[in-house]
C-alpha positions as CSV (number, residue, x, y, z in Angstrom):
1,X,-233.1,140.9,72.1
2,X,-232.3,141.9,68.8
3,X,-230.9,138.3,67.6
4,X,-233.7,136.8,69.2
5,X,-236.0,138.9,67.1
6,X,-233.9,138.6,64.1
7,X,-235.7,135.9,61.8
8,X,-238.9,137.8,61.8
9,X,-237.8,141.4,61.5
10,X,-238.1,142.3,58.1
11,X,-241.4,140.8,57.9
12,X,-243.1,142.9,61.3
13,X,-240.9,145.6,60.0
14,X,-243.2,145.8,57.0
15,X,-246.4,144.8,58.6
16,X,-246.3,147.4,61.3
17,X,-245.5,150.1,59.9
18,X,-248.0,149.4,56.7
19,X,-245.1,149.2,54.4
20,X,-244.4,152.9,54.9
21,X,-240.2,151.7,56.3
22,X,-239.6,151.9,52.1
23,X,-240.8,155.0,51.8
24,X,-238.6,156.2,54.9
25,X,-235.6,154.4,53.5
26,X,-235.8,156.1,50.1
27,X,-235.6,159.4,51.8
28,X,-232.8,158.5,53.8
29,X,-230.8,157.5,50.7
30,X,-232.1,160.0,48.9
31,X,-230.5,162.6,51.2
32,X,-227.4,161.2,50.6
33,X,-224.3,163.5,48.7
34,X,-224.2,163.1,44.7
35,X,-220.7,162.3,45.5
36,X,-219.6,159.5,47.6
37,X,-215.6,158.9,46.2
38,X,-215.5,157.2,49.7
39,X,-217.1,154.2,51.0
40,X,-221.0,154.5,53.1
41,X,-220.9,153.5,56.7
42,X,-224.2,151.9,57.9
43,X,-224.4,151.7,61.7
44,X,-226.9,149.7,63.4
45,X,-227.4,148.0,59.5
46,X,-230.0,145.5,60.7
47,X,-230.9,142.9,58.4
48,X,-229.5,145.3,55.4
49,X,-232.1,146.8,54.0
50,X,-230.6,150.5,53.8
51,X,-227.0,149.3,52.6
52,X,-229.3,147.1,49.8
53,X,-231.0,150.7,49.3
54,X,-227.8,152.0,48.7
55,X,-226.2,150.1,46.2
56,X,-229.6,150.4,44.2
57,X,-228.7,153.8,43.9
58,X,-225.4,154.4,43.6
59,X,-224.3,150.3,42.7
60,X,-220.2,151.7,42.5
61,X,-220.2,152.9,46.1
62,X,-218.6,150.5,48.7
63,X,-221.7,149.6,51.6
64,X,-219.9,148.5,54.9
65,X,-222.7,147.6,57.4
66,X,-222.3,147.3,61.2
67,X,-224.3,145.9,63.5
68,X,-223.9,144.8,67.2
69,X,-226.3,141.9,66.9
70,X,-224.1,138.9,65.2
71,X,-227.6,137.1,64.1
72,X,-228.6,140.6,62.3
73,X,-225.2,140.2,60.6
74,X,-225.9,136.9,59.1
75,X,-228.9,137.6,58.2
76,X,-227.4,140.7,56.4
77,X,-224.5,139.0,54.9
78,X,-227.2,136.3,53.4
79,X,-229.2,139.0,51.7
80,X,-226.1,140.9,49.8
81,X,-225.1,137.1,48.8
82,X,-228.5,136.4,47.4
83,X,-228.6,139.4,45.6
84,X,-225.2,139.4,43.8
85,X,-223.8,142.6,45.5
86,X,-220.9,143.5,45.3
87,X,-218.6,145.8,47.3
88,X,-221.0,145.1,50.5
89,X,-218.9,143.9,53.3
90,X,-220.8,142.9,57.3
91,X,-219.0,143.1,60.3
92,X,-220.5,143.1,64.0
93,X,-219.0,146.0,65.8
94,X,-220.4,148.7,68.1
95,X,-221.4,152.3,67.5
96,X,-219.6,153.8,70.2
97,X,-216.7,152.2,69.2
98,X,-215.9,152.0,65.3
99,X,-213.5,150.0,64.3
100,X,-212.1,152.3,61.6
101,X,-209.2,154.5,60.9
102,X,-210.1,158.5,61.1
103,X,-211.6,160.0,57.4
104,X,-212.9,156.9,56.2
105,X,-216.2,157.2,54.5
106,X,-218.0,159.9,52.9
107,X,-221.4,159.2,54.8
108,X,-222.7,157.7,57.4
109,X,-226.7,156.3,57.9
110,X,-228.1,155.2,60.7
111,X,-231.8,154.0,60.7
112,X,-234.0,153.4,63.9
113,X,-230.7,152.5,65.8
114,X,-229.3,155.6,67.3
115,X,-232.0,155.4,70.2
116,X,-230.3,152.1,71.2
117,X,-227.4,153.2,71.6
118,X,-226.1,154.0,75.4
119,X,-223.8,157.1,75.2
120,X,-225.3,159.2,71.7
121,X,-222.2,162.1,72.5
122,X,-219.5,159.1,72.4
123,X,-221.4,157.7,69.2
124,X,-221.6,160.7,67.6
125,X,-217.9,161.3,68.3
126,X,-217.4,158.4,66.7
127,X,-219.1,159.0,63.7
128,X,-217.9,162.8,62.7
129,X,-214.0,161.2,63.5
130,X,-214.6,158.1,60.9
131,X,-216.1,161.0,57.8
132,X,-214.3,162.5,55.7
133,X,-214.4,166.3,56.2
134,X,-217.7,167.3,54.1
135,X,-218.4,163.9,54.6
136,X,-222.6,163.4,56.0
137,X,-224.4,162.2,59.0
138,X,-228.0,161.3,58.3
139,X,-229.9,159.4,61.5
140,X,-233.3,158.4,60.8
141,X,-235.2,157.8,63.9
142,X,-239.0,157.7,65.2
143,X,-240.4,160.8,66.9
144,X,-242.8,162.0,68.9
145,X,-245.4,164.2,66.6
146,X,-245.8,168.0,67.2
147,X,-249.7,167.5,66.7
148,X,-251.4,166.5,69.9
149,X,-254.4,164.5,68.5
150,X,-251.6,162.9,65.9
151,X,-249.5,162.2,69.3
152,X,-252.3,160.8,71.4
153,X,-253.0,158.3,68.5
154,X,-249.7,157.3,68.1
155,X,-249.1,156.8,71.4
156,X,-251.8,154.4,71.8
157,X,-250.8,152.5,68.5
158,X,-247.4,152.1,69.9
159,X,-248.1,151.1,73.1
160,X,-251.6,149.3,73.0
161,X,-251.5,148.0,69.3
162,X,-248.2,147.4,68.3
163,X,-246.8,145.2,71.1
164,X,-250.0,142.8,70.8
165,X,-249.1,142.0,66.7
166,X,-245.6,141.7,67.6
167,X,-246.3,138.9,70.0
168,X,-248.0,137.1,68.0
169,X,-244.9,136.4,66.0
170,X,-241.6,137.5,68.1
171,X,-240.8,138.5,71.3
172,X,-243.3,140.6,72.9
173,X,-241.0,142.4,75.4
174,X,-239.2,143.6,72.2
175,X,-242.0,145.4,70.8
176,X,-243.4,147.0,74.4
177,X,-239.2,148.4,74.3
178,X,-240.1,150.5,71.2
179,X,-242.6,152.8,72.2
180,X,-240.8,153.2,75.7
181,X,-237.1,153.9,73.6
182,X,-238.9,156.8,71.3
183,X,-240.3,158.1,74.7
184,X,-236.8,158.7,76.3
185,X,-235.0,159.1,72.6
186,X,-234.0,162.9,72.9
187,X,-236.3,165.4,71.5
188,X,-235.6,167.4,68.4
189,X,-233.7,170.5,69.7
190,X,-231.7,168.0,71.8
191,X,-230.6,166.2,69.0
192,X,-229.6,169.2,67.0
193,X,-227.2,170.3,69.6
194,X,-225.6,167.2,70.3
195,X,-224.9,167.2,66.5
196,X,-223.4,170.5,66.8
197,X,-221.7,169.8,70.0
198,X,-220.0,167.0,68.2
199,X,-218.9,169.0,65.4
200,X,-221.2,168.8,62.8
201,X,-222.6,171.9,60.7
202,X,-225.4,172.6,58.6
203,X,-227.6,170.0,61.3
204,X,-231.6,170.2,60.2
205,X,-234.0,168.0,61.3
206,X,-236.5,166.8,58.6
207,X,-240.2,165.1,59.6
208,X,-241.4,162.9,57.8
209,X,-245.2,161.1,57.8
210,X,-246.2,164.2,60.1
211,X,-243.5,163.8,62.4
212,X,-243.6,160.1,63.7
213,X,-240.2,159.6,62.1
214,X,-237.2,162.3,61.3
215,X,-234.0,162.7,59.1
216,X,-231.6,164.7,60.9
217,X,-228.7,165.3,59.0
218,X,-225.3,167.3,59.6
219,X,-221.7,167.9,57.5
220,X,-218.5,167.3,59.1
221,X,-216.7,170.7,59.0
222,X,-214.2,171.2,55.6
223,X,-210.9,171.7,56.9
């Protein structure tokens, strides 16, 4: 689904969410440690827009973006080309499975891809044994708002609105699988404890745009 959708992403990306995903993007890179003496794991990396955002802001830090959809990779590796960036390597690999040795990068993003994932305890398994100790976990991920009048309307843009624009330029199926993937992503106290039952400390969870999308973030333990 994801390949299929691939050559228009960026662009319904942008146009359904009113250009708000850069605003959501800079937080998430914002969020990220001062230091990063390791390289930045970005799982689920997409077209590349949050490894980009990263080397805007810290342009000596090695970006390696992952992504199980080959297509997204290409499309990836075609935008670091274009822009000249360096230090920005794209594989295709899976989440639940990261082909890297233990202690390998001193954070790790994932953006609007860790509710596509099948097994999050195996995932995030996978992601405290690939940081460093100290190293960060920051998933960015839609949400159901607290509010109830917020929730009602977001509910209906999701499901009534935003599947209707979506087929008129991609897959529609694609875009009636959002709404339905936040509705069964786990809730925020959920989340928090599988990032603590994985071994991650200091977890908070963040909302952002009054709570249609969160930043949870979490430290792997010092040793």
């Amino acid at each position: 689904m994801f390949d299929d959708i691939s050559p228009r992403y960026d662009f319904l990306n942008h146009l359904l969410s009113f250009g708000v995903d850069y605003y959501w993007r800079r937080r998430l890179v914002n969020a990220l440690p001062a230091d990063l003496s390791r390289p930045v794991l970005d799982v689920a990396a997409g077209t590349g827009d949050v490894g980009i955002a990263i080397k805007k802001r810290h342009p000596n830090v090695v970006v390696v973006g992952l992504d199980y959809a080959f297509r997204m990779t290409c499309l990836c590796q075609t935008k670091v080309r274009s822009r000249g960036l360096e230090d920005f390597f794209v594989l295709q690999g899976d989440g639940e499975a990261l082909p890297f040795p233990d202690h390998r990068f001193s954070a790790l993003t994932i953006a609007f891809g860790f509710r596509n994932i099948g097994h999050y305890s195996r995932a995030l398994a996978e992601f405290h044994r690939v940081l460093v100790p100290g190293g960060k976990l920051l998933i960015l991920e839609f949400a159901e708002p607290t509010s109830k009048t917020l929730g009602a309307l977001y509910r209906f843009y999701f499901k009534r609105i935003l599947p209707r624009i979506g087929a008129l330029f991609s897959r529609s199926d694609a875009y009636r699988y959002l709404p339905e993937s936040v509705e069964h992503f786990p809730p925020r106290a959920e989340l928090t404890a599988l990032m603590r039952t994985a071994g991650f400390n200091e977890v908070s969870i963040e909302n952002l745009t009054f709570g249609t999308v969160t930043l949870a973030t979490g430290v792997k333990k010092r040793t």
